[in-house]
Wavefront OBJ file of the C-alpha trace (Angstrom):
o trace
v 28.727 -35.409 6.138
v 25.832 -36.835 7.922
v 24.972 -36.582 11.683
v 22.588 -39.227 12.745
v 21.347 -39.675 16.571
v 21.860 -43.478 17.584
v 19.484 -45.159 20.534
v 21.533 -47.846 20.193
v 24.560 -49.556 18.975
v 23.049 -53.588 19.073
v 25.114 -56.980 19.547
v 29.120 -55.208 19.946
v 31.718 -56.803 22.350
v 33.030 -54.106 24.581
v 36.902 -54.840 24.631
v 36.213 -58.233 23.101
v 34.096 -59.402 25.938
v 30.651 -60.846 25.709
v 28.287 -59.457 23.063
v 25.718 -56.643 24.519
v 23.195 -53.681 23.732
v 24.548 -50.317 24.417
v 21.535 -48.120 24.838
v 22.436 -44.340 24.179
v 20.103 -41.795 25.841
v 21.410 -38.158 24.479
v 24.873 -38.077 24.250
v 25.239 -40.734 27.377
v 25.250 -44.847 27.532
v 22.193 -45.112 29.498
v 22.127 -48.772 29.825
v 24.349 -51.920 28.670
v 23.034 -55.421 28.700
v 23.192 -58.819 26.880
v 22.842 -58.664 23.148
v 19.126 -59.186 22.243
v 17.670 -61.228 19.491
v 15.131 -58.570 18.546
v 15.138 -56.725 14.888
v 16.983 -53.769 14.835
v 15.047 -50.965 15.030
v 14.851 -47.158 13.276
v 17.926 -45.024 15.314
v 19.691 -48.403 16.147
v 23.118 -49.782 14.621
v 23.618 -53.494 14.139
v 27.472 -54.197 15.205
v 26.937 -57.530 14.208
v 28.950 -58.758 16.994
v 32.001 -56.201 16.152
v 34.853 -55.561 18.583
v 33.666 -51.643 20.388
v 36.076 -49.398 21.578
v 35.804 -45.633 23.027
v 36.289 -43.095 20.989
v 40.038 -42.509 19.768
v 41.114 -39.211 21.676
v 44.231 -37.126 19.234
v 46.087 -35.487 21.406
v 48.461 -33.292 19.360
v 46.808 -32.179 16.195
v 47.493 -29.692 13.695
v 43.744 -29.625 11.070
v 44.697 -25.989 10.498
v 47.358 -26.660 8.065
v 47.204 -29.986 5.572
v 47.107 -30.172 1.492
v 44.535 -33.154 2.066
v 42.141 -32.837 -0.498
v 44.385 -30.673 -3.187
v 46.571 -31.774 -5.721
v 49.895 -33.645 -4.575
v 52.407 -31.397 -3.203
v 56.063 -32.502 -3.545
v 58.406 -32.309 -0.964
v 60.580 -28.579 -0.843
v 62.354 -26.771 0.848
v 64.968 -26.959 3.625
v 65.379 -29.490 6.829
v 64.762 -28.732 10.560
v 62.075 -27.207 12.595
v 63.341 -23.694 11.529
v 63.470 -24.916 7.699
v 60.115 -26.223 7.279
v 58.727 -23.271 9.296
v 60.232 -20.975 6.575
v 58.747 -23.706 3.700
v 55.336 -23.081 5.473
v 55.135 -19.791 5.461
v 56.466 -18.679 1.788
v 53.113 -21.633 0.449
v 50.717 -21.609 2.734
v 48.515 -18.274 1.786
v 48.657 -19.813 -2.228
v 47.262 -23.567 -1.136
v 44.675 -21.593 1.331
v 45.817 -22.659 4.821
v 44.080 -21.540 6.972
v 40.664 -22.297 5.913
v 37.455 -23.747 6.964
v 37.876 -26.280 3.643
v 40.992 -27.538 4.696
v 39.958 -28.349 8.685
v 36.963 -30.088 7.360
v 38.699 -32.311 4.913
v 41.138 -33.171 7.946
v 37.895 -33.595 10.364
v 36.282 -35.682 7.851
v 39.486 -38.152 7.648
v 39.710 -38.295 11.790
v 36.113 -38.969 12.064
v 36.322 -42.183 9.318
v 38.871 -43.430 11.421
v 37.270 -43.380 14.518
v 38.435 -39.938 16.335
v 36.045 -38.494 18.463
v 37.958 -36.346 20.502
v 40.892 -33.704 19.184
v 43.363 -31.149 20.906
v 44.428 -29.368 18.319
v 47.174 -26.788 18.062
v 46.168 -23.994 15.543
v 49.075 -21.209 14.201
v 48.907 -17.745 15.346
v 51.527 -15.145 13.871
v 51.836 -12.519 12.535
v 50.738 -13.068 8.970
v 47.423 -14.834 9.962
v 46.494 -13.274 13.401
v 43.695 -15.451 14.668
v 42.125 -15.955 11.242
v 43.310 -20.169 11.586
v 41.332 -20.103 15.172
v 38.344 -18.944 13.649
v 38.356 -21.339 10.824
v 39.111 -24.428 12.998
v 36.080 -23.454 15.032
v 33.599 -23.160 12.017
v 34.834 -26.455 10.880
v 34.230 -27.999 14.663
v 30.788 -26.576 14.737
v 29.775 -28.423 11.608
v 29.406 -31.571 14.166
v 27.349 -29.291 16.292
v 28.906 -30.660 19.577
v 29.574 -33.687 18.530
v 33.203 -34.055 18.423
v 35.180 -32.311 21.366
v 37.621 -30.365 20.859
v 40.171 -27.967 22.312
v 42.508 -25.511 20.812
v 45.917 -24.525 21.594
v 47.102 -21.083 19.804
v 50.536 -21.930 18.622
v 53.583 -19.622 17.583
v 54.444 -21.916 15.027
v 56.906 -19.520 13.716
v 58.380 -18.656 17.229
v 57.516 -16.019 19.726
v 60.261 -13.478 20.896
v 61.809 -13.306 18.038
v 58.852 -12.504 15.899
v 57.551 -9.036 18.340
v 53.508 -8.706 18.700
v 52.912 -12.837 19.087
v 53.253 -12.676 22.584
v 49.680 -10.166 22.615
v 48.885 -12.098 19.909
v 48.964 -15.341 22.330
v 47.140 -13.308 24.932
v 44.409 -12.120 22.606
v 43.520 -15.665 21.572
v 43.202 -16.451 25.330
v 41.404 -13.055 25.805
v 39.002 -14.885 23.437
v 38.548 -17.981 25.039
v 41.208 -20.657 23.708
v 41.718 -23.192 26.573
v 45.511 -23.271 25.701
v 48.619 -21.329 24.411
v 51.567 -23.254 22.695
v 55.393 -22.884 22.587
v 58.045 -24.018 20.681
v 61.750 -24.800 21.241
v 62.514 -21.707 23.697
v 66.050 -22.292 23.543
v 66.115 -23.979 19.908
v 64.089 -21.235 18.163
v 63.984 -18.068 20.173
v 67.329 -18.818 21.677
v 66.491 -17.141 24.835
v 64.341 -20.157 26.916
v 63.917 -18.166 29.648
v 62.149 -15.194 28.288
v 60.074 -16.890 26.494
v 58.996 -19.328 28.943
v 58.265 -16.174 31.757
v 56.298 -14.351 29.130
v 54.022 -17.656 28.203
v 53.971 -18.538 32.141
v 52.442 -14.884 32.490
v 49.688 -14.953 29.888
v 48.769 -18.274 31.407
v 48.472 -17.460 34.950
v 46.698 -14.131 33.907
v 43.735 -15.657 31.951
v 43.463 -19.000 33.037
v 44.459 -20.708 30.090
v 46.662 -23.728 30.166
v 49.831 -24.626 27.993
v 51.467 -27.011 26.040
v 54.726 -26.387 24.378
v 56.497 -28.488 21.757
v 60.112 -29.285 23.000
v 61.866 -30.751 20.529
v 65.589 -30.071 21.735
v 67.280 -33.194 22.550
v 70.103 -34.238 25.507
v 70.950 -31.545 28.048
v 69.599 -28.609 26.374
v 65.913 -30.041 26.417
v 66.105 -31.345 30.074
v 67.359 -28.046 31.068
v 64.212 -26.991 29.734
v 62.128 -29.344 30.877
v 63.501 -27.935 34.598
v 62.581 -24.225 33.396
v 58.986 -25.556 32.857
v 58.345 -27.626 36.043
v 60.507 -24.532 38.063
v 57.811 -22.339 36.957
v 54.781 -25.203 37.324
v 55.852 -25.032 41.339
v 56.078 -21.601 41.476
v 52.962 -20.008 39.957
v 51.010 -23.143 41.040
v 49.726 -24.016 37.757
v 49.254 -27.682 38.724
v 47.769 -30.014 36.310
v 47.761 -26.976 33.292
v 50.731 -27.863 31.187
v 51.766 -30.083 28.903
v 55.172 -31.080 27.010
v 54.533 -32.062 23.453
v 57.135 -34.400 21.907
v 59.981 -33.872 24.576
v 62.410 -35.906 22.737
v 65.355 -35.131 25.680
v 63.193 -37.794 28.303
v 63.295 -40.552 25.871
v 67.199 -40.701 25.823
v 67.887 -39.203 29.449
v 69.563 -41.140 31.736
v 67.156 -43.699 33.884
v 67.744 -41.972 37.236
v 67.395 -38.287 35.222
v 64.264 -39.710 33.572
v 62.731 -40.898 36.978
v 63.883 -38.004 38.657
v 61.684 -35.482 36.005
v 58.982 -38.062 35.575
v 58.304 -38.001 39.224
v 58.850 -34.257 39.665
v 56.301 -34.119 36.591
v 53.756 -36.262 38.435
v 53.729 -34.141 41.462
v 52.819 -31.280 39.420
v 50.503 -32.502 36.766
v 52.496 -31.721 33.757
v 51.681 -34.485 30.996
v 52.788 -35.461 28.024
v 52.474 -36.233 24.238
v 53.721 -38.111 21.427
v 53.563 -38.934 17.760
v 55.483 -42.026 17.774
v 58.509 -40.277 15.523
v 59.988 -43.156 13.876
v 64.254 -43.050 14.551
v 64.031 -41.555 17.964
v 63.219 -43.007 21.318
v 60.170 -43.310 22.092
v 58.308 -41.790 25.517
v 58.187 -45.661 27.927
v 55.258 -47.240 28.272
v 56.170 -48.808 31.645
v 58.661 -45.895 32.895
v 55.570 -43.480 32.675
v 53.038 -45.017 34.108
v 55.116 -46.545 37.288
v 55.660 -42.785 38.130
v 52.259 -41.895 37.329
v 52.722 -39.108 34.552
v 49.451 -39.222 32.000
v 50.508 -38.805 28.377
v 48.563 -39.037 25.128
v 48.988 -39.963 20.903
v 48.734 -37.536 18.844
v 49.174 -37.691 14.634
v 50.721 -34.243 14.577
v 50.220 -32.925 11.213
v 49.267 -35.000 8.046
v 49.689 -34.373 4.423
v 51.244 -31.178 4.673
v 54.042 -28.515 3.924
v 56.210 -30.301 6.676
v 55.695 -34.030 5.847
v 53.901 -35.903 2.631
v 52.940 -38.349 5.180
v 50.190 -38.965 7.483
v 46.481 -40.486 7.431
v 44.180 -39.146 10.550
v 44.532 -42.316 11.826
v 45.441 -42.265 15.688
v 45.089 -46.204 16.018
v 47.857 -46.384 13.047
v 50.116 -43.766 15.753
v 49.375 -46.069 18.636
v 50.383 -48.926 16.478
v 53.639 -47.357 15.625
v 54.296 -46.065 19.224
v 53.549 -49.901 20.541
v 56.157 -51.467 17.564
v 59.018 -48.945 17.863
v 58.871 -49.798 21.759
v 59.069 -53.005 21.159
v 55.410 -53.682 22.995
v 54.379 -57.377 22.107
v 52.595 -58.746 25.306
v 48.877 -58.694 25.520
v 48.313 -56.470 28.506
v 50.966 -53.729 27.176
v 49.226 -53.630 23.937
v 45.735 -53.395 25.714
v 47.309 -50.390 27.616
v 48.458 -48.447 24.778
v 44.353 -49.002 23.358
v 43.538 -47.417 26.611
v 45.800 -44.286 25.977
v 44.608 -43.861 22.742
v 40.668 -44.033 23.392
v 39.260 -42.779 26.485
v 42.142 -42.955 28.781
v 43.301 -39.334 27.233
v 39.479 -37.755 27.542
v 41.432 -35.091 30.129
v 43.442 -34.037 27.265
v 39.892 -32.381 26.106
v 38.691 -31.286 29.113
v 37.067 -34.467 29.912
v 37.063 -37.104 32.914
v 38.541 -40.268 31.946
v 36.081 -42.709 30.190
v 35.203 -45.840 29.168
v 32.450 -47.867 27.425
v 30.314 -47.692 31.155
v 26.607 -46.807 31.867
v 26.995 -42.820 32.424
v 29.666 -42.613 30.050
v 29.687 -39.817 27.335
v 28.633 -42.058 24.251
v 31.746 -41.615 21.931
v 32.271 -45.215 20.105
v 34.451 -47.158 17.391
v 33.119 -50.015 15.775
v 35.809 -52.209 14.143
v 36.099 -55.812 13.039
v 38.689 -57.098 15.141
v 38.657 -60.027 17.731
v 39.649 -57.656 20.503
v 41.844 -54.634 21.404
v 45.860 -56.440 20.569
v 44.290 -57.509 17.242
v 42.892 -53.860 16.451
v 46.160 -52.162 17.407
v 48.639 -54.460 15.006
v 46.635 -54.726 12.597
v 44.406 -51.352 12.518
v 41.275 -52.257 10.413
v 38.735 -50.082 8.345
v 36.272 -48.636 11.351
v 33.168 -49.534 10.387
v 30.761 -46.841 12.538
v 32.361 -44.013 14.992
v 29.638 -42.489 17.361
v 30.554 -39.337 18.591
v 28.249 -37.937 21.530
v 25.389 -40.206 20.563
v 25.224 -39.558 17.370
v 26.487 -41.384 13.824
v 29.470 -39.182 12.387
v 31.073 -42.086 10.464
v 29.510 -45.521 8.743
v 31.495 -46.772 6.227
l 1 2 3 4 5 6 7 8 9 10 11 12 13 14 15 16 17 18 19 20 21 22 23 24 25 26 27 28 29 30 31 32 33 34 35 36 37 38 39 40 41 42 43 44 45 46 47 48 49 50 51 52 53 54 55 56 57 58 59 60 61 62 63 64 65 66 67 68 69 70 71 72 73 74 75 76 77 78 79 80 81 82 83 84 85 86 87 88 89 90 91 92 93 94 95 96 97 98 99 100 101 102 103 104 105 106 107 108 109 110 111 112 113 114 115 116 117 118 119 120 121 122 123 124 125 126 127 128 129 130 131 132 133 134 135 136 137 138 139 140 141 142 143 144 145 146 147 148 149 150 151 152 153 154 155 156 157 158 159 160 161 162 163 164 165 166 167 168 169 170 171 172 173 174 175 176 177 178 179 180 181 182 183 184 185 186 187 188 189 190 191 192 193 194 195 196 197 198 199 200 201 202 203 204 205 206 207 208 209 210 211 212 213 214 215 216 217 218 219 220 221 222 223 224 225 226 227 228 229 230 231 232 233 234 235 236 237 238 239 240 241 242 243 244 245 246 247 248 249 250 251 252 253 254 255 256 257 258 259 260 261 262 263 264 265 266 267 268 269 270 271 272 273 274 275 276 277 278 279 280 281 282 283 284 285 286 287 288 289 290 291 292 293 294 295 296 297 298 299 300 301 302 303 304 305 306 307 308 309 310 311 312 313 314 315 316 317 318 319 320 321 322 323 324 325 326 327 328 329 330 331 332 333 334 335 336 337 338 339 340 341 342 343 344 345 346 347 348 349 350 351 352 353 354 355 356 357 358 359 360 361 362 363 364 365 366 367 368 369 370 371 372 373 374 375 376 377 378 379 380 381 382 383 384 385 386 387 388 389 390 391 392 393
């Protein structure tokens, strides 16, 4: 891996507009103007009139926990959220997850495909403790600021059914995560409520925000999707929580769905997907009429749940965008927008674009222009993460 500072990435079309200069100062765009003629200098990157894009932004992550790098790994062990949880924990400790190794290999595969910007959820349980959260860090410093990052301590293996993760959850917040995660409360630790007031508490006493995977469909997810915004309202933790996956929404009835979705934008809860192929996807339109922000994520990739996955967020968006039947121009531009710097406030960042002032994270790809990066998701040829050259293939 090779950090490089840029001073500038020469002759690029921003969104497939007119070729400029972007002139990086730092980590910032300092100044954008009409492509020059002059040789490219030492520090400077010739896009030779490539289509530029911000950053790709992953918002649902898992780099604790992937085989990438080791020998294939065939497919075991039982179905369901509570089967492969089970799968995961009997192999991990023997293929070293968590480890400082395996985050870097999956770094090293976001970065080559353009990622600048990761929220990552990272396991906490009782077998590990916070060993995963201190690897996952190690691996992020390796950029040395370059990439941004956040980290969500997750009870992959549930939380009030497995006593001591709840301090556990609070002792990774003690120590400065910017989120804690939950899963299924009624699905996995049958009792929604409890968990949810016991998260709820750890958040409002450190500061911390939250973003629990939902994956219960039909009434019993939209009840808890209610539980969560009840408890939004009440301890007036606006703008602090997200829903990961939240399959109930997608197949909710289209008042329901407006109802929550407007109830959701009120309080600031967002969302995120993976574009799961066979179930309905979060809507495009029905989203962003109500004003609800949420983000792409490639959950996890080549690992004890699923032999699939690549790092590749723009290969996500692309899925989201063809499995919701997206084929005009400026709905395919607007699902580029989500996945680049649209979703910066998933990191703890102001939305962004390519703009003078702008944090310089930048994709480089050969495409004619956003709709014909998205369907057809090319090699990137540089990613430019804070000013500086993680990726040049």
């Amino acid at each position: 891996m090779s950090i490089i500072p840029v001073s500038a990435l020469r002759n690029v079309r921003p969104w497939g507009r007119d070729a400029v200069d972007i002139v990086i100062d730092d980590d910032v765009i300092s100044a954008i103007r009409p492509a020059s003629d002059a040789p490219v200098q030492q520090g400077e990157i010739d896009g030779r009139g490539m289509l530029a894009l911000p950053g790709l932004v992953n918002t649902h992550a898992h780099v604790d926990k992937s085989w990438w790098g080791l020998p294939w790994q065939s497919y075991g062990g039982e179905g369901g959220t509570d089967g492969r949880i089970r799968h995961e924990r009997a192999r991990r400790d023997e293929l070293g997850i968590p480890s400082v190794g395996i985050t870097a290999a999956v770094l090293a595969e976001f970065v080559r495909h353009g990622t600048t910007a990761v929220r990552t959820h990272v396991d906490v349980d009782l077998g590990i403790g916070m060993r995963g959260i201190e690897a996952v860090r190690e691996a992020f410093a390796a950029y040395d600021g370059a990439l941004t990052s956040e980290i969500v301590a997750f009870p992959q293996d549930g939380v009030l059914r497995r006593p001591g993760v709840l301090e556990l959850l609070a002792d990774a917040a003690a120590a400065g995560v910017e989120h804690i995660g939950g899963l299924d409360p009624a699905g996995i630790d049958r009792d929604p409520v409890g968990q949810l007031d016991g998260l709820f508490a750890i958040a409002v006493e450190h500061g911390c925000g939250l973003d629990i995977h939902l994956h219960d469909g039909d009434e019993l997810g939209l009840f808890q999707f209610e539980l969560i915004l009840d408890r939004v309202e009440r301890l007036g933790l606006v703008g602090k929580v997200n829903i990961a996956h939240g399959f109930a929404i997608g197949s909710a009835a289209p008042s329901r769905r407006r109802d929550l979705l407007q109830r959701m934008a009120g309080l600031g809860v967002t969302m995120t997907t993976v574009a799961p192929l066979g179930l309905p996807q979060l809507s495009l339109h029905a989203f962003d009429a109500e004003g609800v922000r949420f983000g792409l994520g490639t959950d996890g990739i080549r690992d004890l749940w699923s032999p699939y996955g690549t790092g590749d967020l723009l290969g996500i968006a692309r899925q989201y965008s063809r499995a919701s039947g997206l084929v005009r121009d400026e709905d395919l531009t607007r699902v580029m927008e989500i996945a680049t710097g649209a979703s910066m406030p998933f990191v703890g960042r102001e939305a962004t674009d390519l703009a003078v002032g702008a944090r310089a994270d930048i994709v480089v790809l050969d495409a004619e222009n956003p709709m014909d990066a998205l369907v057809r998701t090319p090699d990137r040829e540089h990613t430019i993460a804070g000013g500086r050259r993680v990726f040049s293939r």
